[in-house]
C-alpha positions in Angstrom: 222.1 -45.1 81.1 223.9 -47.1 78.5 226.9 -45.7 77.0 226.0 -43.1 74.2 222.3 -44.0 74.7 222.1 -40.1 75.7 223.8 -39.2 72.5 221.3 -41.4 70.5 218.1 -39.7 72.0 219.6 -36.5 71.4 219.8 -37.1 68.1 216.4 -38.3 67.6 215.2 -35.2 68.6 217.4 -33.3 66.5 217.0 -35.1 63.6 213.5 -35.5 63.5 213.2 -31.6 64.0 216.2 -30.5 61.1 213.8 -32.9 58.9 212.7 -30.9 55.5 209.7 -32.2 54.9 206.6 -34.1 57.0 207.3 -37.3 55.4 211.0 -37.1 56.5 210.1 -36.2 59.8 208.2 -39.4 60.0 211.3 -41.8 58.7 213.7 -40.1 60.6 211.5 -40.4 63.7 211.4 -44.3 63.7 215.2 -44.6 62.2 215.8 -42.4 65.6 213.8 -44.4 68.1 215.3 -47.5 66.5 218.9 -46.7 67.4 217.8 -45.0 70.8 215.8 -47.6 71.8 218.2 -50.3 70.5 215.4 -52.2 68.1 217.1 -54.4 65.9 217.1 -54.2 62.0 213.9 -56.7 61.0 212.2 -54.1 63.6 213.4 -51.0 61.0 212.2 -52.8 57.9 209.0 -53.6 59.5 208.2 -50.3 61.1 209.1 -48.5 57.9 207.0 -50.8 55.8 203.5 -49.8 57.8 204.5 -46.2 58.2 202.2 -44.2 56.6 203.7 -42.6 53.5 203.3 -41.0 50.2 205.2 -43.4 48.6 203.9 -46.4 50.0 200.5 -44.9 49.2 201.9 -44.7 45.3 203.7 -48.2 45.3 200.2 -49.5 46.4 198.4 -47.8 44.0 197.5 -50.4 40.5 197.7 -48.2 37.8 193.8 -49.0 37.1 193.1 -47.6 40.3 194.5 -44.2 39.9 191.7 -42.2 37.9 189.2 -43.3 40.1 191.1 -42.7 43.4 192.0 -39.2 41.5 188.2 -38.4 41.5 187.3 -39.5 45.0 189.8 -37.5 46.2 189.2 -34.3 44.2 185.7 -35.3 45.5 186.4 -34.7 49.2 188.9 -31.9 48.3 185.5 -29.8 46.8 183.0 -31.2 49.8 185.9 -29.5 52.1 185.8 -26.1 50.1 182.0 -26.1 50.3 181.4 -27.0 54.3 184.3 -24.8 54.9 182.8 -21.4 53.0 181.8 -18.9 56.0 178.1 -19.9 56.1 175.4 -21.4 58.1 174.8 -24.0 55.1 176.6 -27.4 54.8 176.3 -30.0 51.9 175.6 -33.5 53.9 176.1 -35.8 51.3 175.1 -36.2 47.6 173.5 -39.6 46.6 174.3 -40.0 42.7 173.9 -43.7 43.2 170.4 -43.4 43.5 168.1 -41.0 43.9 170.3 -38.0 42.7 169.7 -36.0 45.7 171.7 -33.5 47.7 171.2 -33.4 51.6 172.3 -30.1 53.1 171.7 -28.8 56.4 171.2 -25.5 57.7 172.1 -24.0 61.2 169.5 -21.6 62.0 169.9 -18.1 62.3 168.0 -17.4 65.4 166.8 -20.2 68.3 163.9 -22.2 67.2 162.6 -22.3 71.1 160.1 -24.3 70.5 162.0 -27.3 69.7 163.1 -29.3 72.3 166.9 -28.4 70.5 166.5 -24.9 69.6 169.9 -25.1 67.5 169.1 -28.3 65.8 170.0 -28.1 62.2 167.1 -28.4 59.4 167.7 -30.7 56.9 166.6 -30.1 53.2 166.9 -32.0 50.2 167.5 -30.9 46.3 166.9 -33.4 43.7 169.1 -32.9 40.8 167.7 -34.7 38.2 169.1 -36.1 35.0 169.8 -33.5 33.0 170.1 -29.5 33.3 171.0 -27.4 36.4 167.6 -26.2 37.2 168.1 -27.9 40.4 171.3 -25.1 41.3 168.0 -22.6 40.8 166.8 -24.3 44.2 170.0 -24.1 46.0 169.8 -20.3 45.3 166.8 -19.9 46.4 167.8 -21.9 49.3 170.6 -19.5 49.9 168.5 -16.8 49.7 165.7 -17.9 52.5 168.1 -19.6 54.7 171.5 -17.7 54.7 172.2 -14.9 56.1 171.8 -11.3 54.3 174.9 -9.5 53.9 176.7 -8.2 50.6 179.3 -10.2 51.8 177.8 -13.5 51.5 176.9 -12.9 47.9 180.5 -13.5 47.0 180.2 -16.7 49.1 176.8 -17.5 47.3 178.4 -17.8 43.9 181.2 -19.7 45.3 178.5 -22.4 46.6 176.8 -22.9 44.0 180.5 -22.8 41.6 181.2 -25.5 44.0 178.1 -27.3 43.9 178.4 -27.3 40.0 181.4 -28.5 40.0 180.7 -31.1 42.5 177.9 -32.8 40.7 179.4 -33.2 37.9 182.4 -34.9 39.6 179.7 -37.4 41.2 178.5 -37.8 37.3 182.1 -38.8 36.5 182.7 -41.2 39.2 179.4 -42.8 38.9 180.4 -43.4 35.2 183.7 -45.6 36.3 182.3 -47.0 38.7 179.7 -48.4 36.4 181.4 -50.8 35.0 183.9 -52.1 37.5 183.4 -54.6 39.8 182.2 -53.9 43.3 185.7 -54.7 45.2 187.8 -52.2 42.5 185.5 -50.2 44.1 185.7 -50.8 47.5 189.5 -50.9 46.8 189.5 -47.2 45.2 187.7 -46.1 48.2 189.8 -47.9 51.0 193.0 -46.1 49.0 191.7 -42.7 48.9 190.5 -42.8 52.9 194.2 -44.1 53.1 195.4 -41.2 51.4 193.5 -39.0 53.4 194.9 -40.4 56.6 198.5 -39.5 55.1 197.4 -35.9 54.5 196.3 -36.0 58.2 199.9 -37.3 59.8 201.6 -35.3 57.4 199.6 -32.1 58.5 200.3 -33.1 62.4 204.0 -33.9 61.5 204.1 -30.2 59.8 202.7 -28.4 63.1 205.1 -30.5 65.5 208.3 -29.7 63.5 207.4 -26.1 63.6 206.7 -26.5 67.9 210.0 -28.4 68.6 212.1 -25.9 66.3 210.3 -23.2 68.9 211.4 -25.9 71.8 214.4 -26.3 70.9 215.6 -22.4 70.4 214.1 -22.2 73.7 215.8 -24.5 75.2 219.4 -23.2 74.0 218.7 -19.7 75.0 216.9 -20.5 78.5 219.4 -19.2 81.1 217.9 -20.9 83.9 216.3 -23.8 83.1 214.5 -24.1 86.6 212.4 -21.1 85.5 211.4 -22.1 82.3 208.3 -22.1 81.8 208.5 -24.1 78.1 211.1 -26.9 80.2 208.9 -27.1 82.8 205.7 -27.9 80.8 207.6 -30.7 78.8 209.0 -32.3 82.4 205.1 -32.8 83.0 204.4 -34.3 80.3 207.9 -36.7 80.6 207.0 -37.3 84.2 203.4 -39.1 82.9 204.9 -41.1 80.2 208.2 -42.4 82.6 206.0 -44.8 84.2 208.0 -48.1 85.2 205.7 -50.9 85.1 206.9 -54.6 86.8 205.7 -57.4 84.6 206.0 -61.3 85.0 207.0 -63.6 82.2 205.8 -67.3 81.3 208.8 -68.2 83.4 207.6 -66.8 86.7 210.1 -64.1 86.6 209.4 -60.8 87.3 210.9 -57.6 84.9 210.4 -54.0 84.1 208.5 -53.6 81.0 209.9 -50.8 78.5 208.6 -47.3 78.5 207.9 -47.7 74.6 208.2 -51.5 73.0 208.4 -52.3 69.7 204.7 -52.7 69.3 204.3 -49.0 69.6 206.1 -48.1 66.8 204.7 -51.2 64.6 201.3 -50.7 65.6 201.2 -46.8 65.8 198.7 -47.2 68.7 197.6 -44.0 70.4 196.7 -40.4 68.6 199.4 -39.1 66.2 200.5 -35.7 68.0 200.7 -37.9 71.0 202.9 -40.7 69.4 205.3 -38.8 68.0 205.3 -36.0 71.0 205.6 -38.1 74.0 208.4 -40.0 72.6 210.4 -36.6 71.6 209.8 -35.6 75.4 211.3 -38.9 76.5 214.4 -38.8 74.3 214.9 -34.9 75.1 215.3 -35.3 78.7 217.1 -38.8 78.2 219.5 -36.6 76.7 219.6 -33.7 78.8 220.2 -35.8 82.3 223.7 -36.9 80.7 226.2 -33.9 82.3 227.1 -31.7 79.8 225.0 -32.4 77.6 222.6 -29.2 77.3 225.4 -27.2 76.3 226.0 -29.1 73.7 222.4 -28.7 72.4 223.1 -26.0 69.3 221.4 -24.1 67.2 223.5 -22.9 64.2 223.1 -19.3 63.3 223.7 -19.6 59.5 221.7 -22.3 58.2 219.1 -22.7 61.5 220.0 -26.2 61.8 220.1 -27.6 65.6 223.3 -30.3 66.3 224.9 -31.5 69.4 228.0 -30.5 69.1 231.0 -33.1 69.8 234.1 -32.6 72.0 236.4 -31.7 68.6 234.8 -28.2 68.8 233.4 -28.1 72.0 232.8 -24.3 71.5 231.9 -24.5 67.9 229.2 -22.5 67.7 228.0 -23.7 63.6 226.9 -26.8 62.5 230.1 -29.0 60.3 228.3 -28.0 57.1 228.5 -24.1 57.6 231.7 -24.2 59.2 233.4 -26.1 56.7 231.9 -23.5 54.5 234.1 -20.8 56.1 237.4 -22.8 56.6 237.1 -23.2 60.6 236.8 -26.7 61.0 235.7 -30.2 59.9 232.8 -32.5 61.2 232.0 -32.1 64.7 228.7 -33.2 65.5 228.1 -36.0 67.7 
């Protein structure tokens, strides 16, 4: 192991889990890997200008864009609300660029057995029309063949069909917009709201692995045989898989060991998203941890719940530099 390699892993995994936010997580993950790794600067710039982010998502966003994107976002926002109410009805889609019909399917109650699937959904469709809300008439009625009786579902009724008002008119709106732009402003609006989705989506799986590695990591510290643990133990596993050592041969006929992570994965983000980040935290954990000494070093301060590998000024310092200037007992000390 190189020199201080150990020390840079271990702060990758620190760093990434003290992060305050999802989207911090996600810089500070590929500033870490960067310096553990030993990727050069144009490889920073370039894996920070395709990661993901709310603020490349804004500095992409033409200001002509916005009130559309706006809409088709609020527009998925409600279709969640309304397929996620406790019921056995969902809305399928709404086509307010033709016909003016919604498509919702219903999960029946009981087995239809004589259908070759018994559980296969119906399908039923509600023309809206072009003016009035006689049309949320017939997704009551709907509600009230198809749904099941309860007085608990009629507080989710009049949710639907608040919803369902609310999302037709939304479709009215975004049909008027989209009326007079051309087709790729469009096509553009849409392809920046999916991409804002997908943030939302990293950013969610970034939120659930910070809380899991702060859990790691306490466990970790306080494990007082690491043989046993079980938490250790599940993580070597999943290190074991990913430390594969495969021989390559370059255009020179000479043979080498290819990287466990090249630059391409960072660049190109291939794999899942809890796998990409997780596998690599694994790695640089137990890269750290094989260096002697270096689990004790592995902190968690009491005051401000901060985790920092402590350096060999305060070898038994048991609070991160911040706190513990805080109190008069010492300067910097992390490594």
């Amino acid at each position: 192991m190189k020199e201080k390699q150990d020390q840079h892993f271990g702060k990758l995994v620190v760093d990434f889990v003290n992060a305050s936010t999802a989207e911090e997580a996600g810089s500070v993950f590929i500033g870490g890997a960067a310096a553990a790794f030993g990727f050069g600067s144009g490889f920073l710039e370039q894996a920070l200008g395709r990661y993901p982010t709310l603020r490349l998502f804004e500095d992409a966003l033409s200001a002509g864009d916005r009130e559309l994107v706006g809409l088709l976002l609020e527009e998925r926002g409600l279709l969640s609300v309304i397929n996620n109410l406790p019921c056995n009805i969902s809305l399928a889609s709404y086509d307010y660029d033709g016909d003016k019909v919604l498509t919702f399917k219903i999960q029946p109650l009981e087995p239809k057995w004589d259908r070759e699937d018994p559980y296969e959904e119906d399908v039923l469709q509600v023309p809206v029309g072009t003016g009035g809300k006689a049309w949320l008439e017939e997704v009551a009625e709907m509600f009230d063949d198809r749904a099941p009786l309860s007085t608990d579902m009629d507080e989710v009724k009049e949710k639907l069909l608040a919803c369902m008002g609310e999302f037709v008119e939304l479709g009215d709106r975004i049909l008027a917009i989209r009326s007079v732009l051309p087709p790729e402003r469009t096509h553009e609006a849409q392809k920046m709201a999916a991409f804002y989705i997908s943030i939302q989506a990293e950013q969610e799986v970034l939120a659930e692995l910070l809380e899991r590695w702060r859990m790691i990591l306490d466990e970790i510290i306080a494990a007082e045989t690491l043989s046993r643990n079980h938490v250790l133990l599940d993580l070597l596993l999943v290190y074991n898989m990913v430390n594969r050592r495969e021989l390559a041969v370059g255009e020179d006929g000479a043979f080498y060991e290819k990287p466990i992570f090249e630059q391409s994965y960072f660049t190109e983000r291939a794999g899942l998203a809890d796998e990409y980040y997780h596998n690599v935290l694994v790695y640089a954990l137990f890269e750290f941890l094989r260096a002697k000494g270096n689990r004790d070093k592995l902190r968690g301060c009491p005051d401000c719940k901060t985790f920092f590998i402590a350096g060999p000024r305060r070898a038994k310092g048991m609070k991160c530099s911040r706190c513990a200037k805080k109190k008069g007992r010492g300067t910097r000390d992390e490594a």
